[in-house]
N, C-alpha and C positions, 0 to 999 in steps of 0.2 A: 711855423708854417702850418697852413691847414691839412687835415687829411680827409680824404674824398670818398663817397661812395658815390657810383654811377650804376643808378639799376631799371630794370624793366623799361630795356631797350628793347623794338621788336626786331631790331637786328644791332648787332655788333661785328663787327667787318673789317678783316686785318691781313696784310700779310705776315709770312713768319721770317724768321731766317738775320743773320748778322752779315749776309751779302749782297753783293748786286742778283737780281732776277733776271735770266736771259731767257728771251722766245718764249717755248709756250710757258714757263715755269712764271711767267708773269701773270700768268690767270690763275695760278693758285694762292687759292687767298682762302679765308677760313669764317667762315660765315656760324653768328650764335644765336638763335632766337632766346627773347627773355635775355638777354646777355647784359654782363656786370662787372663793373671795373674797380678794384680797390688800388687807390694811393694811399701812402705814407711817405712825408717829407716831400722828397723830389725823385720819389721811383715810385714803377709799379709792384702790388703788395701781390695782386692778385686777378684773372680774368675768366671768365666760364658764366655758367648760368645761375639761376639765384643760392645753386647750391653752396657756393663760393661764401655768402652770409649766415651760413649755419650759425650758430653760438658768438655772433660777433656784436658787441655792445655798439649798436647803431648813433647812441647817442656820442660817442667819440669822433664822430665825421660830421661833415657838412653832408648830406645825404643829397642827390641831384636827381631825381623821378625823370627819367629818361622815355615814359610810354608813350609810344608811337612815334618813337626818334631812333636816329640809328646815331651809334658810339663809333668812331674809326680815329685809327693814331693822329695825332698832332701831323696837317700837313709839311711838307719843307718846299718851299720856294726857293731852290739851288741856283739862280743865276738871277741876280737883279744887280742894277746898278742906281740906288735910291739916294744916297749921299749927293748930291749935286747946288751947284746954283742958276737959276734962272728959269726961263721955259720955252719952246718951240711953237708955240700955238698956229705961229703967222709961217711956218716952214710947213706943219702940219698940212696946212689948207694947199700951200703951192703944192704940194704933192695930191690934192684932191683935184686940181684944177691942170694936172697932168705932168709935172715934172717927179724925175724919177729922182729915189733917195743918192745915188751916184753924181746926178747935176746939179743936185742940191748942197751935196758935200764939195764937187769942184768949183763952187762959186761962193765957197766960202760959211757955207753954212753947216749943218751936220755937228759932229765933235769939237770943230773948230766954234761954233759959235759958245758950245757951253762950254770949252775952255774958258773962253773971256769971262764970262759969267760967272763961274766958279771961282777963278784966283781972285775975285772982288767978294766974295763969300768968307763972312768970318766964322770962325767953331762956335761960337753963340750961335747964329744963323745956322749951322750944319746940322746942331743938336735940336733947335727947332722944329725945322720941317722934319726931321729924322724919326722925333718921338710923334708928331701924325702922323708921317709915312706906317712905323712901325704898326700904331695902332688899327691903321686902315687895314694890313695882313693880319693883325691877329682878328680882326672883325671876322672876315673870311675863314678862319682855323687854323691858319698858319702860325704853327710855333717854332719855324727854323728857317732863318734867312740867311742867305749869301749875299754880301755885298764887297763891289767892286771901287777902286779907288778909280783913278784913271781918266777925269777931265781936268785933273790940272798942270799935268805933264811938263811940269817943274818939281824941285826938292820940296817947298814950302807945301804947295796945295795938294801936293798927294800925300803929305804927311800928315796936314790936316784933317784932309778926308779920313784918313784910317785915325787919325786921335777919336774924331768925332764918334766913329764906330767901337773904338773901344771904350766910352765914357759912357755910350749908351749901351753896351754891355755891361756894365755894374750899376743900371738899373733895374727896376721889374717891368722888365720889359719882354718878347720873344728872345731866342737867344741869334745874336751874329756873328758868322765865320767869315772872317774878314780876306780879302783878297787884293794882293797890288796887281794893276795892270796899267802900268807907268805906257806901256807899248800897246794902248788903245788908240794912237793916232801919233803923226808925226806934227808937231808943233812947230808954229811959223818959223820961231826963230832956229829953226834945224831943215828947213825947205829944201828938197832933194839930197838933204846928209843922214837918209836912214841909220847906218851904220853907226855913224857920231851918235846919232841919239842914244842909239841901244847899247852904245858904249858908256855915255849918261848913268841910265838906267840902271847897266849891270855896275859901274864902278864905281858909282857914286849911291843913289839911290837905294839897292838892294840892303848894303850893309845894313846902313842908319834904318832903314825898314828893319830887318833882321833883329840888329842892336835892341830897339825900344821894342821890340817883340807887337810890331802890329798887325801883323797878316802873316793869316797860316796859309796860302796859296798865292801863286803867281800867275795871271793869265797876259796873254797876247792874243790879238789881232790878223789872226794869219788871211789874208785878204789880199786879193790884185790891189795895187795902189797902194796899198798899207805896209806889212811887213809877208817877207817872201817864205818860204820855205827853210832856206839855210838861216835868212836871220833869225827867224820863229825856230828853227832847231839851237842856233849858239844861244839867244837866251832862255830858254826853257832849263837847256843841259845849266846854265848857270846857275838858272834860280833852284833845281833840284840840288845842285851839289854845295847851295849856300845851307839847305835845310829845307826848301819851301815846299809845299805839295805843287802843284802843276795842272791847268787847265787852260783849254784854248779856245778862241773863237775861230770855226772851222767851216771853210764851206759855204758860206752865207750868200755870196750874189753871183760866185762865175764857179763856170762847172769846168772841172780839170784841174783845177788848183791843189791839189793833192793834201790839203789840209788834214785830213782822216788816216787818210796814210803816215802820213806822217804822227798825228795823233798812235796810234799804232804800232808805229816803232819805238815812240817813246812810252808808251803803256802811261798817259799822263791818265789822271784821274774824271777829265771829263772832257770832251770838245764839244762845244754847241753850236748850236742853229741846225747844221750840216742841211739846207735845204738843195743843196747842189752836192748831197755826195754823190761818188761811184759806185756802181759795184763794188770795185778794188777796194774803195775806203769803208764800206759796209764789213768786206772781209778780216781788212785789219783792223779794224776796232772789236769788231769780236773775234780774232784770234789773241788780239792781242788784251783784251778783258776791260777794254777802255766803257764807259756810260756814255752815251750820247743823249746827251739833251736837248729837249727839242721845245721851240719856244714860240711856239702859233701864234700867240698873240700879237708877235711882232710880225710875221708873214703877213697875218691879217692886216695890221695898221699902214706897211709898206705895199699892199695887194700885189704880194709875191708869191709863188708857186709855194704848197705846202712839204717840210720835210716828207718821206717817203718813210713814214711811219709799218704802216703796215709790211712793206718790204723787208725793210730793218729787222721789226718783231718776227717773221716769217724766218727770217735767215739766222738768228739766233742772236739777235744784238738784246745789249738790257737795255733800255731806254727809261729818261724822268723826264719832266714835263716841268717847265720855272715858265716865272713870267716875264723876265726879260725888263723889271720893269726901270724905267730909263723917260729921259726928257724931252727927245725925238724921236726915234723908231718904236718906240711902245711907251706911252705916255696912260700904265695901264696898269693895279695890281688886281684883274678881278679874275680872281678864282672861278667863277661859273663860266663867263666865257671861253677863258683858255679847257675848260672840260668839253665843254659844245665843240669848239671849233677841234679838238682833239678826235672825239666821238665821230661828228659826222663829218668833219673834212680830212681828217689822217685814218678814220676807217680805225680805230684803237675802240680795244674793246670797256668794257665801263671798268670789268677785273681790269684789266692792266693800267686803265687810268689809276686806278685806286692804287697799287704797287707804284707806278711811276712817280707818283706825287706824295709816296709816303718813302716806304722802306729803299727804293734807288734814287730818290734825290737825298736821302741821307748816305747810300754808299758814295752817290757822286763827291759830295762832303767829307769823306773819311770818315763817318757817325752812324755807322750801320750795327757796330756793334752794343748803343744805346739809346739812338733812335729810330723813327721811322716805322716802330708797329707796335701792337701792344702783347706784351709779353712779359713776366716777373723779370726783374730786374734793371727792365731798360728804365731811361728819365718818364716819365707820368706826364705825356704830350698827350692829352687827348682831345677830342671836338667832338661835338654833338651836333649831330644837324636835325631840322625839323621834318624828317623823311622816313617814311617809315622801312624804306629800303635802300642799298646805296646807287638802285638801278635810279630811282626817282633824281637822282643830279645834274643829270643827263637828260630826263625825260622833259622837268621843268628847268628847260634850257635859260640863262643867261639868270638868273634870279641867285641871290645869297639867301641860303636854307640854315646857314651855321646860325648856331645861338647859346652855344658854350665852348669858351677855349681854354684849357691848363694847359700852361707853359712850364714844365719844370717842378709842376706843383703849386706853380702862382696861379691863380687866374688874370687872366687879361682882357680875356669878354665873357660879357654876360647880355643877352639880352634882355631888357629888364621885365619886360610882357609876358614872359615868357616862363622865366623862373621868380 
């Protein structure tokens, strides 16, 4: 494996810390002029300013000239759902031409269509699009992705789904933390037997997940129409007491649905969208130390009211920032815009984007205490962008500025003009 020098950055921009960042502590971030990164293997060696190179034989590293670029940790993209088959293009548009994502899904389209789609999807096909998919995030600097199982809402194709995630983890690739979310939709052939499903799910399904050890978390759908409250609490309580970590879809289209709260009492490790929380469920998610994710991209593409970002951060919640990216409601991995639409339509400030999308989308993950910033010891995620500051990502809205990504110590992008 190669080892890296990264130097004469005119900034280097990090948060610290092995936890989640709450309120204002998400503006502490640690800013390096001239600043320099040593790897060795698959961690960092070393960070500070060119003092850091004292008596070190340069010709042992690939050496990376960083000037008039800013260094910041390897992003993590905490909630995507990329594994899939087929596409929504012609669902897309009806929603441009005025139907809403809810009439779309009651007539049959939504979930239900990339179920079909997906169980005709072989793991040859999975690993395909999987390894673009991947490479289009690490393009962006993303070096830690979250992916979800959960269009094929049978035993066969959610087991697929997660094989195909774990074979593209033992390549050199980003790294993936794989997720079952069997109870992303209730499937035809269980039409109005929610219960039965999740009975499915928990007694069937969970195991044989468990068993071949494919997914380190469990997420649901906590949603009007979808899965309620009690059912969202009996399999969560299930999947934590099998082993799994726990994470929820919360909040997303009807307000009151007490998803957060609930998130809250079970202290799960992330509940996202939350565009329709409460008060109430602001409070328990941060008493109860939950990460709320928040996933603009998809409000954007759905022209839904924006999470309450600022509120959130104000009140003392940590918040991260994923893209949500998926084959209907966000058909989207691009890092610059979900920064824009963060910046000026959730009012987040550019420090806490930086935190949100580094060091708490890896606590979201349970990986706070190896990724997510750049510090000795953690894994050697870093990305280079073509900016001479990290305010400028924001400035020059909607544009990809990355042009080096180490994953792990791999590299995975390179832009070629460049270096």
């Amino acid at each position: 494996m190669t080892n890296y020098i990264f130097k004469n950055a005119s900034e280097l921009v990090t948060p610290k810390g092995t936890a989640l960042k709450k309120g204002e502590a998400m503006r502490e971030i640690d800013r390096i002029e001239n600043g320099c990164v040593i790897t060795e293997n698959d961690l960092i060696k070393a960070v500070g300013g060119p003092e850091i190179l004292n008596g070190l034989d340069e010709s042992k590293y690939e050496v990376i000239d960083c000037s008039g670029k800013t260094i910041m940790p390897g992003l993590v993209d905490s909630h995507t759902h990329f594994i899939f088959g087929g596409y929504r293009a012609e669902e897309f548009n009806w929603r441009l031409n005025g139907e809403s994502y809810v009439s779309i899904m009651e007539r049959g389209g939504g979930i239900a269509s990339t179920t079909k789609a997906t169980r005709k999807t072989s793991l040859e096909e999975f690993l395909e699009v999987g390894r673009k998919r991947l490479k289009s995030f690490a393009n962006y600097g993303v070096t830690t992705v979250e992916g979800k199982s959960g269009y094929g809402l049978d035993m066969d194709t959610e087991l697929r789904q997660l094989k195909a995630m774990a074979q593209l983890n033992q390549e050199d690739h980003i790294r993936i933390v794989p997720t079952y979310m069997g109870p992303h939709d209730i499937p035809v052939e269980y039409k109005n037997r929610a219960d039965e499903y999740l009975d499915f799910c928990i007694n069937e399904v969970l195991p044989e997940v468990k068993a071949q050890g494919l997914a380190e978390f469990c997420d649901i759908f906590t949603e009007k129409g979808v899965f309620d409250i009690e059912q969202s609490r009996r399999f969560l309580t299930a999947a934590r007491e099998a082993g799994f970590g726990i994470r929820m879809h919360a909040d997303e289209l009807h307000a009151g649905f007490g998803g957060a709260e609930l998130a809250g009492e079970l202290k799960v490790s992330s509940a996202d969208h939350l565009l329709k929380i409460s008060n109430a469920g602001i409070e328990a998610m941060r008493d109860g130390g939950v990460c709320g994710t928040l996933l603009p991209l998809t409000a954007f593409s759905i022209k839904a009211e924006y999470a309450p970002a600022r509120r959130m951060i104000d009140q003392g919640m940590g918040i991260a920032l994923a893209t949500d990216m998926n084959p209907g409601s966000c058909y989207s991995e691009s890092i610059p815009l979900l920064i824009a639409l963060s910046t000026i339509y959730m009012e987040m400030r550019m420090e806490e984007v930086v935190t949100a999308l580094t060091l708490n989308g890896a606590a979201a993950l349970g990986l706070a205490e190896e990724k997510g910033s750049l510090e000795v010891g953690k894994k050697a995620d870093v990305a280079v962008f073509d900016v001479p500051n990290h305010q400028f990502l924001t400035y020059h809205f909607g544009v990809n500025e990355c042009v080096f990504t180490l994953s792990e110590g791999r590299e995975v992008y390179r832009k070629v003009d460049v270096f």
